[in-house]
C-alpha positions in Angstrom: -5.0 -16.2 3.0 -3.4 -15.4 -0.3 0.0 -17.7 -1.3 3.5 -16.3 -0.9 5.5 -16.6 -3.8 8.2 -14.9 -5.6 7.7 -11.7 -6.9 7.5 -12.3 -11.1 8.2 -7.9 -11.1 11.0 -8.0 -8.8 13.7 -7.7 -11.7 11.8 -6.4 -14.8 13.2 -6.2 -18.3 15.7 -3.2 -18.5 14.1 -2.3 -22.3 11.1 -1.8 -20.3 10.1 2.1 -21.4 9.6 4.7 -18.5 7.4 6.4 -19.9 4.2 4.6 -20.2 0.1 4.4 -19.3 0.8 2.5 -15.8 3.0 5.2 -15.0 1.2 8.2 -15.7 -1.7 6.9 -14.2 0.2 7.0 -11.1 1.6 10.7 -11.7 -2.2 11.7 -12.7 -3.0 10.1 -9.1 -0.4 11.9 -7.4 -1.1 14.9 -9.1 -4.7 14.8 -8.1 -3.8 14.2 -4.1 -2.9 18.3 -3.8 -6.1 19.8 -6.1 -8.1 17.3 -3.9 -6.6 18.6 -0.6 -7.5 22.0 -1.2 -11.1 21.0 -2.7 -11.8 19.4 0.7 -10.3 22.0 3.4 -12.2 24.9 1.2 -13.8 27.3 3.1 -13.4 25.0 5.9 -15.3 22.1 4.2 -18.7 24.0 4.6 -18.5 24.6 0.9 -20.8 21.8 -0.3 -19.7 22.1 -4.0 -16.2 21.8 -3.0 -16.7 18.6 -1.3 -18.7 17.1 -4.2 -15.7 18.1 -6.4 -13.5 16.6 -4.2 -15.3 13.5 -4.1 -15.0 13.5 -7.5 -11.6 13.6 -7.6 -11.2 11.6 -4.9 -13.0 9.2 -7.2 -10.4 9.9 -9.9 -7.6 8.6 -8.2 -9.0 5.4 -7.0 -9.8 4.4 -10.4 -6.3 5.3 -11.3 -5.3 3.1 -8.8 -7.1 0.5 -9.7 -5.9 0.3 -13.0 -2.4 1.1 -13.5 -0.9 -2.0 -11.9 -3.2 -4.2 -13.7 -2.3 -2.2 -16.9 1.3 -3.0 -15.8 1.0 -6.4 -14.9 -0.8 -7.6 -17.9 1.2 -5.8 -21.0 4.3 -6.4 -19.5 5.0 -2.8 -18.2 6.3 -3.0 -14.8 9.0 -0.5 -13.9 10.9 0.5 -10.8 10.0 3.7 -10.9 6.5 2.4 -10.6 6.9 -0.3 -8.0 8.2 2.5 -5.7 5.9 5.6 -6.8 2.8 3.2 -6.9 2.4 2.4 -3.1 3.5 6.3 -2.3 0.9 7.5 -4.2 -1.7 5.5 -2.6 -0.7 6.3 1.0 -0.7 10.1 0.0 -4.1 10.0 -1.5 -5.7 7.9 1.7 -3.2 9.6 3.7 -4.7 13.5 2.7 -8.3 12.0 2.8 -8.0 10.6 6.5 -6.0 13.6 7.6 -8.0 16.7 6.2 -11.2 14.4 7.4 -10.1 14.8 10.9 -8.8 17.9 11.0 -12.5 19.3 9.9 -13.7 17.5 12.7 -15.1 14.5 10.5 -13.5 11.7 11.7 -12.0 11.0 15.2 -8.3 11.0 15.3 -7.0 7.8 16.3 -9.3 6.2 13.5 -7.0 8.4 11.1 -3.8 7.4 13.2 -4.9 3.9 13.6 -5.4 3.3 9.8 -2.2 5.7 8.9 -0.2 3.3 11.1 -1.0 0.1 9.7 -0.9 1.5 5.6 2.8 2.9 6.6 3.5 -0.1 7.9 2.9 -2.5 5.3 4.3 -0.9 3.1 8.1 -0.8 4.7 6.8 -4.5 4.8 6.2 -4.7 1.2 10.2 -2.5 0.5 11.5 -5.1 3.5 10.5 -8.5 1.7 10.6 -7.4 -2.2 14.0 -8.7 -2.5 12.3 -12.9 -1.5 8.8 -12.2 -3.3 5.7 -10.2 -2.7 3.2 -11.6 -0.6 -0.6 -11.6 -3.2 -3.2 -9.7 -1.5 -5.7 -11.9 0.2 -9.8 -10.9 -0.2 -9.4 -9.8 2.9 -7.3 -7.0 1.8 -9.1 -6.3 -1.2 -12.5 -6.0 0.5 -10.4 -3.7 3.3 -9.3 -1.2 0.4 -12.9 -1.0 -1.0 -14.0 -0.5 2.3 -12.0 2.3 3.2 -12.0 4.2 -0.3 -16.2 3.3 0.5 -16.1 4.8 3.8 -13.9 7.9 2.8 -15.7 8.9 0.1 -18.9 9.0 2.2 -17.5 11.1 4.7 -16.5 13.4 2.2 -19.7 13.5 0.9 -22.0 16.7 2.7 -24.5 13.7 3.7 -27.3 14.1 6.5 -29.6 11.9 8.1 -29.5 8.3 8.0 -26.5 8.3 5.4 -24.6 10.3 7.8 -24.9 7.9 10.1 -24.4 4.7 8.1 -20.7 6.2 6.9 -19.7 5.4 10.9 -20.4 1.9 10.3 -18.9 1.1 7.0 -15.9 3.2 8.1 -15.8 0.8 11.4 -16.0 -2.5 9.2 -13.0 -0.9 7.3 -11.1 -0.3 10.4 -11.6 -3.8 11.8 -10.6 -5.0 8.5 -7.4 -3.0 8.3 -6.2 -4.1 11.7 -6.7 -8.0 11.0 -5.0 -7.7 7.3 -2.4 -5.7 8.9 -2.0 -8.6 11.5 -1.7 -11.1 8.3 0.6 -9.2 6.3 3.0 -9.3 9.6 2.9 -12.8 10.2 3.2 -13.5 5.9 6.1 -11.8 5.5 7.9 -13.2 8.5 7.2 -16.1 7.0 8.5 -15.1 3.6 11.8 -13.8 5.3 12.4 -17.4 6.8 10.7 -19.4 3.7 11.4 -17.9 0.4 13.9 -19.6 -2.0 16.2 -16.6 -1.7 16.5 -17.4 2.4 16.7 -21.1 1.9 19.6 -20.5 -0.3 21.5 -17.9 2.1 20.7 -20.1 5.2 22.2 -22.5 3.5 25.1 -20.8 2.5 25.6 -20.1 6.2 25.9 -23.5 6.8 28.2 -24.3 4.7 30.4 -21.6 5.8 30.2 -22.7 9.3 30.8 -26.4 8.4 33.9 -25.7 6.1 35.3 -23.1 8.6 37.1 -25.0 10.9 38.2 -27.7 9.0 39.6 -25.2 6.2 41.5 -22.7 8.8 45.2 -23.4 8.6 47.7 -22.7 11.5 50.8 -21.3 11.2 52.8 -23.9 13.4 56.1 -22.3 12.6 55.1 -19.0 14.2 
């Protein structure tokens, strides 16, 4: 398991530009989530060159992904608008991929709704703590997310034969994956909540407040 610690982008610099690479990176992904939609459901995803361009696309996006908060992290570039427009475009992208998989028939529902759960999860997780830290993603949680983009792009992929059926278990190893990280990320931030100097500080606050009460009440005797 990764460390918890406090989160060094939870306040960035206010001469920090908008308008950057990190950022439209993340627009670029988020622009690409629709053109990719439609590129999958085409003619009902019989269209074999539609799915290749999808996977292309699909492709696209996780290399955006991959980049813009390293970009960000490293040149100093971290905004607000991209600590909340980062994690929603990664759920849209996985979100579309898993959907429009199942609803062509691709992948079994509750796979989709099983991983759809835990993603939306984490991240209220990540909006509920961000205020004590962020919690570092553990290699359990980076092999997950290689995993799944793995597994998703071979389902999107018009594969046959063995490959067809070797997508199943790659796509299984994800799943497993995603329910144990999600299981970690519960119990991490809890413990952030409790641990984190920002808690310490308020619990400690409380106790002050309840120590000080009593003895600094005054009674109007004269009433």
């Amino acid at each position: 398991m990764s460390a918890v610690g406090p989160d060094p982008a939870a306040t960035p610099p206010q001469t920090v530009r908008l308008v950057n690479l990190p950022n439209a990176l993340t627009v670029l992904r988020l622009l690409v989530v629709p053109v990719f939609a439609v590129l999958l459901l085409s003619d009902h995803g019989d269209s074999p060159a539609g799915r290749y361009w999808a996977t292309l696309f699909f492709a696209l996006a996780i290399i955006t992904d991959r980049y813009d908060g390293l970009i960000a992290r490293r040149t100093g570039q971290v905004t607000e608008f991209g600590k909340l427009a980062d994690p929603i475009a990664d759920k849209a992208l996985t979100g579309t991929a898993l959907i429009a998989l199942s609803v062509l028939g691709l992948l079994p529902w509750w796979v989709t709704v099983v991983i759809l759960v835990r993603e939306v999860g984490v991240t209220v997780l990540r909006f509920w703590v961000i205020r004590h830290g962020v919690i570092a993603a553990s290699r359990g949680g980076k092999a997950k997310t290689v995993l799944q983009a793995l597994a998703i792009g071979l389902y999107i992929l018009p594969l046959t034969g063995v490959l067809a059926s070797a997508r199943w278990w790659v796509m299984g190893a994800a799943l497993v994956l995603t329910v144990i990280t999600g299981v970690d990320y519960v119990y991490r931030a809890l413990t952030l909540r409790r641990t984190s100097a920002r808690a310490m500080a308020e619990a400690e606050a409380r106790r002050k407040a309840a120590a000080a009460g009593p003895a600094g009440t005054v009674t109007d005797t004269a009433a």
